[in-house]
FIVO-955447 format. One record per residue (C-alpha): residue in one letter; residue number from 1; x, y, z. Coordinates in steps of 0.02 Angstrom, whole numbers, plus 50000, padded with zeros to 5 digits. Example, Ala and Ser with C-alpha at 12.3 -4.5 7.8 and 13.67 -1.06 7.14 Angstrom:
FIVO-955447
PT   r     k       u       v       w
PT   a     1   50615   49775   50390
PT   s     2   50684   49947   50357
This chain:
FIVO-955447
PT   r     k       u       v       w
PT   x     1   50000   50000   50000
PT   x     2   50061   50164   49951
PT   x     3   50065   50302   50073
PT   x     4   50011   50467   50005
PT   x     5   50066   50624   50095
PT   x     6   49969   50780   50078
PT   x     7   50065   50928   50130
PT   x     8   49975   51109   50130
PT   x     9   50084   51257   50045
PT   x    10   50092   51379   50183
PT   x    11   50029   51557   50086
PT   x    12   50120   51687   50107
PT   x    13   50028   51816   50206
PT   x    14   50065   52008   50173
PT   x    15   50040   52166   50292
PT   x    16   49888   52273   50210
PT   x    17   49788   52415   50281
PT   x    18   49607   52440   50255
PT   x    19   49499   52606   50288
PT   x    20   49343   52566   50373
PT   x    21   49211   52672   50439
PT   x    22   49352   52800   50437
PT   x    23   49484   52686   50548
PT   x    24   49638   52609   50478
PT   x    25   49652   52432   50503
PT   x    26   49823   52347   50492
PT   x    27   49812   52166   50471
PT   x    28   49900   52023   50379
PT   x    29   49828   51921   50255
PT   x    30   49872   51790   50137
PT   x    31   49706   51843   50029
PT   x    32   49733   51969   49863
PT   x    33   49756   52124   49938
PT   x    34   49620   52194   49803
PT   x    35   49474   52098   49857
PT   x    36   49496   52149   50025
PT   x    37   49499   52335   49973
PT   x    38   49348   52304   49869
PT   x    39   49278   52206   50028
PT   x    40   49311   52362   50140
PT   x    41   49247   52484   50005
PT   x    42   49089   52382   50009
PT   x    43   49057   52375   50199
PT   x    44   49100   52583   50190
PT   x    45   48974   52602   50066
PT   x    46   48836   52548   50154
PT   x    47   48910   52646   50301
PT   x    48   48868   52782   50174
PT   x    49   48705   52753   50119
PT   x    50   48650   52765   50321
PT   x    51   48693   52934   50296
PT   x    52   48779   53075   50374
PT   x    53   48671   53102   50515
PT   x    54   48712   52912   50545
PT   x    55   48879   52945   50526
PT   x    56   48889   53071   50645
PT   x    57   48773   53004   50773
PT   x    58   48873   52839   50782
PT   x    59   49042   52765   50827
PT   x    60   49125   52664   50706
PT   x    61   49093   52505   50819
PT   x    62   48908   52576   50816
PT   x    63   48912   52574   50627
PT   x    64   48993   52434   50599
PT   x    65   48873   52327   50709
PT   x    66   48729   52392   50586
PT   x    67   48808   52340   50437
PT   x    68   48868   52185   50528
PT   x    69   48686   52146   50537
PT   x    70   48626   52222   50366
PT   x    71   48775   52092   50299
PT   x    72   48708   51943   50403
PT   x    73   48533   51992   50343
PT   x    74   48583   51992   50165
PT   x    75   48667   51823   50204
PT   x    76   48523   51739   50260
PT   x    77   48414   51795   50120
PT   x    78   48556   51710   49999
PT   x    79   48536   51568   50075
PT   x    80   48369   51550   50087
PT   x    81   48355   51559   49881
PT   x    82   48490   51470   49860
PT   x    83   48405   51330   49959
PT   x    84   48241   51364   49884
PT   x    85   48358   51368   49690
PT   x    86   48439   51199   49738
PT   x    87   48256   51100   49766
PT   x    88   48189   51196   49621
PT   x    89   48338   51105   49541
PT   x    90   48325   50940   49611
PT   x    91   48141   50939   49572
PT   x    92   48153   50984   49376
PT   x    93   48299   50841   49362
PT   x    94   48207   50708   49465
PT   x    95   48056   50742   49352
PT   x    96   48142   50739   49186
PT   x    97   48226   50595   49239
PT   x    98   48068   50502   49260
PT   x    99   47990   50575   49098
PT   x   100   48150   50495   49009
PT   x   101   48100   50335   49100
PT   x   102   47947   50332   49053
PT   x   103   47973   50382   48878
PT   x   104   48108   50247   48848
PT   x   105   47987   50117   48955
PT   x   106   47849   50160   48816
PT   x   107   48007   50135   48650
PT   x   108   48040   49971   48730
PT   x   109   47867   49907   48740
PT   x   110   47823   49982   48567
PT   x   111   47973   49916   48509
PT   x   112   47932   49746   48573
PT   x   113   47784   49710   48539
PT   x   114   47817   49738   48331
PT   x   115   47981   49604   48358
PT   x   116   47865   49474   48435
PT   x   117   47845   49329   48297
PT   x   118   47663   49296   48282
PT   x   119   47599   49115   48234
């Protein structure tokens, strides 16, 4: 028996800063430095479209939470179609399936019954 070994490649993980909600995060990450930019850009837009009274109201852990939850909300929406998309799914396949079956069920029979020798 032959022993496989399955080693992970450690990623390299890079220093980036992020602005959000108008507070410099330093981190390191071994994810594209771009998509987290374009994640932060996202999360500050929606800081955004609370407003400015929001804005000012608000700390940036107070504005953060909100999105937090308007993210989570959005989340569970996705997953609820997606759900819903995958028994759609199932459903269409399961009943083409049997229409196949039935169709090739019905070819057989038809196909049969003209082989048959007669006396």
């Amino acid at each position: 028996m032959t022993r496989r070994h399955h080693y992970r490649v450690a990623a390299v993980r890079r220093p980036v800063t992020l602005q959000i909600a108008g507070a410099k995060y330093r981190m390191t990450a071994d994810t594209d430095e771009a998509h987290l930019q374009r994640l932060a850009s996202s999360i500050n837009d929606r800081i955004d479209a609370l407003g400015p009274t929001a804005a000012r109201a608000g700390s940036p852990a107070q504005l953060l939470a909100v999105v937090a939850l308007s993210l989570a909300d959005d989340l569970e929406v996705c997953e609820k179609k997606l759900v819903k998309l995958e028994e759609t799914t199932r459903s269409v396949i399961e009943d083409t399936i049997a229409r196949i079956d039935r169709r090739l069920s019905a070819e057989h029979t038809e196909h049969t019954e003209h082989t048959e020798p007669h006396d």
